[in-house]
Each structure stands twice: as C-alpha cells, then as structure tokens.
N, C-alpha and C positions, 0 to 999 in steps of 0.2 A: 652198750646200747647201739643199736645199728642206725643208719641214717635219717630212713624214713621215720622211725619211732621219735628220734633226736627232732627235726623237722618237725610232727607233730605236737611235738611240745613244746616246742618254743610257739608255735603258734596259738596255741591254744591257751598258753600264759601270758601272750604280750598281746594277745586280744579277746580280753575276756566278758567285751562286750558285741564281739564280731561271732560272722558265722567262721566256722574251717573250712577250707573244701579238701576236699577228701577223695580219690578214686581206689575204691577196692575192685580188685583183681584178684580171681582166685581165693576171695575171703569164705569159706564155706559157712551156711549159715543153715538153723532151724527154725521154721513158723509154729506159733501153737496158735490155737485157740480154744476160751474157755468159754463155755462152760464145758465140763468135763472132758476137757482139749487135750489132755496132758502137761497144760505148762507146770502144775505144780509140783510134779514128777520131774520135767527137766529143771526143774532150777532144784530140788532136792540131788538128782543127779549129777549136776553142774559144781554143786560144791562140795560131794563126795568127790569126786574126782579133782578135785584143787590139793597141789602139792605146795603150796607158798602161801598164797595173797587168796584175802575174799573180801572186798571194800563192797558194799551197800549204803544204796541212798534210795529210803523208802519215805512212801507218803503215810501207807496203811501198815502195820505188821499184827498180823495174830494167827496166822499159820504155823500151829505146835509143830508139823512134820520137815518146813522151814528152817524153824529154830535151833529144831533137834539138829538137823544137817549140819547148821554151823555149830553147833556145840561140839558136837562129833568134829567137825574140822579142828576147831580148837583146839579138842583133846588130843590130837595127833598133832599140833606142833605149829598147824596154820595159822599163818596172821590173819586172824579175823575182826574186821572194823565198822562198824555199823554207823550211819548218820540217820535221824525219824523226823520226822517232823512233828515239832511242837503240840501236838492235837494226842501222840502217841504218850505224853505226860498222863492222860487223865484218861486216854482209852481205856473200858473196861477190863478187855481180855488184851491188851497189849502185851507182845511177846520183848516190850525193853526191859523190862522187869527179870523176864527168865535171862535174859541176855548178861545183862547184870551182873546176877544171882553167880552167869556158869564164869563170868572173869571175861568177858568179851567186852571192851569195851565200846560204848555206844556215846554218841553225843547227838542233842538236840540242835535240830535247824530253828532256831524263834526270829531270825534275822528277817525272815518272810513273812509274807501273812498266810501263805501256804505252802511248805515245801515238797511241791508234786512231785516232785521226782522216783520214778523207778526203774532203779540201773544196779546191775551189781558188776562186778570187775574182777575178773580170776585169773591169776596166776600172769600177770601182765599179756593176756593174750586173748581172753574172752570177755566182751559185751552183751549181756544181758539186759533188755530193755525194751518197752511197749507202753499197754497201759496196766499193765497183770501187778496189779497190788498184790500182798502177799499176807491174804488173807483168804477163810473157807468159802466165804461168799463168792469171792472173784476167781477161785477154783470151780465151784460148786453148782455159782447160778447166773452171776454175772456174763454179759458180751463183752469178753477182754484182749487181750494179744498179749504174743511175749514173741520174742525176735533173739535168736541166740546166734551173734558173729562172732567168729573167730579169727581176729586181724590183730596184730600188734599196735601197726600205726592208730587206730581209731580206738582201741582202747587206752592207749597214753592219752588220747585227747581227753577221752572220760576220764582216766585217773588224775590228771589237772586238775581238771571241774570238783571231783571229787572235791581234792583236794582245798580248793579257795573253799569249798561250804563247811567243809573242817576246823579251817581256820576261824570261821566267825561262828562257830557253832561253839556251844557249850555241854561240859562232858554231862552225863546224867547221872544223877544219884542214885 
C-alpha cells in the first residue's frame, strides 16, 4: 500500500465523523449525465473492466444491464460486494434478489432511515459516484450525474466508508 492510500485510511477510519481533505492531482476523471447521458453504459463499462474488487453502496438498484455487469464480473473471478438500502428488501423489480440468486453477496444498510448512498469502488483505484441511482428511470428519464475518478488515495477513503456500513449492515436473504 503506498503512502498516500496508507494516510487516507487512517484517516478516514479514525474520523469517521469528520470531513478528509483530499488534494487530487492528475486524478483523471469522467462526467455523465442522465437522462440518456451515458452513465449507465459507464458504470456497465467500469465493472467490465475490473480485474479484483467491485464494492457498491446503492440507494436504488433495478438496472438488469448493472447487474448482469456484476454477475459477469463474478463469473470471472471478481470480488463482488454489494450494500442496498433497506427500502431494496420490498422493492418490486429490485435487482438484490438476482444478486443473490448469481452468489454475490449483498447486505442491507437498515442501520439508517435512508441509506442514500451511490458509490461503487473498483479495483482499489476507481470512485464512482453522483446522484445516478442504478436504475432505468435514472438512465432513462431522470436529471442525474455520475462522476468517475480514478485516484487510489480517495478511493481508500470510500473503501473505509464502505466498509464501517458493512459492518452494521446485515447480509440478505
């Protein structure tokens, strides 16, 4: 683990009620926006291309073409980890279920009364994150964003995070 990633994390853990500060330099990054923006193409793209790690912490999930992506990472060997929020138990077309189903393990956020979050973490080196829920609406019709950086240091801070909602998260049935 190199310095700055190491530094990130410690911070990020020993203050998990503070902000981080953070200076990216040369973090290359992509904007989308939806409606028919492309975001749900790059984040299908984004975990096609993941050789390790795919951590997610969504609010909304029902985007079949999403799912399939991580399924397909799965099947090739990737560690794929999913956290939902609470409201994804009773969602009609929630995709925790196919998640499930493919052996990915998913765990619910109920710790909150809303676990907004949408962020996903690849390969310890890319942040995915806006407000682009990862479903057909927030593709389709919705005014959304997605922000894809590519920095080590700031994604150790999100994998922390991750992290602590894991731990009081509970796995799904």
């Amino acid at each position: 683990m190199n310095m700055s990633r190491a530094l990130a994390l410690v911070l990020a853990v020993s203050l998990p009620g503070m902000g981080t500060d953070l200076v990216l330099r040369n973090a290359p990054a992509q904007v989308y926006f939806s409606p028919r923006g492309g975001c749900e193409e790059a984040v299908v793209a984004t975990i096609d291309g993941a050789r390790e790690q795919v951590l997610v912490q969504m609010y909304t999930f029902t985007s079949a073409p999403i799912a399939a992506a991580m399924k397909r990472a799965h099947d090739r060997g990737v560690d794929v980890r999913v956290i939902l929020d609470k409201s994804q138990r009773t969602e009609r077309y929630s995709g925790l279920t196919y998640l499930v189903h493919a052996g990915i393990p998913v765990w619910v956020d109920d710790s909150h009364p809303i676990a907004h979050n949408k962020v996903m973490m690849v390969d310890s080196q890319i942040v995915a994150t806006g407000s682009f829920n990862y479903t057909k609406a927030a593709s389709q019709a919705n005014a959304e964003n997605l922000l894809i950086i590519r920095d080590p240091a700031l994604t150790a801070i999100y994998i922390a995070n991750w992290e602590v909602h894991r731990n009081h998260a509970h796995a799904a049935d």
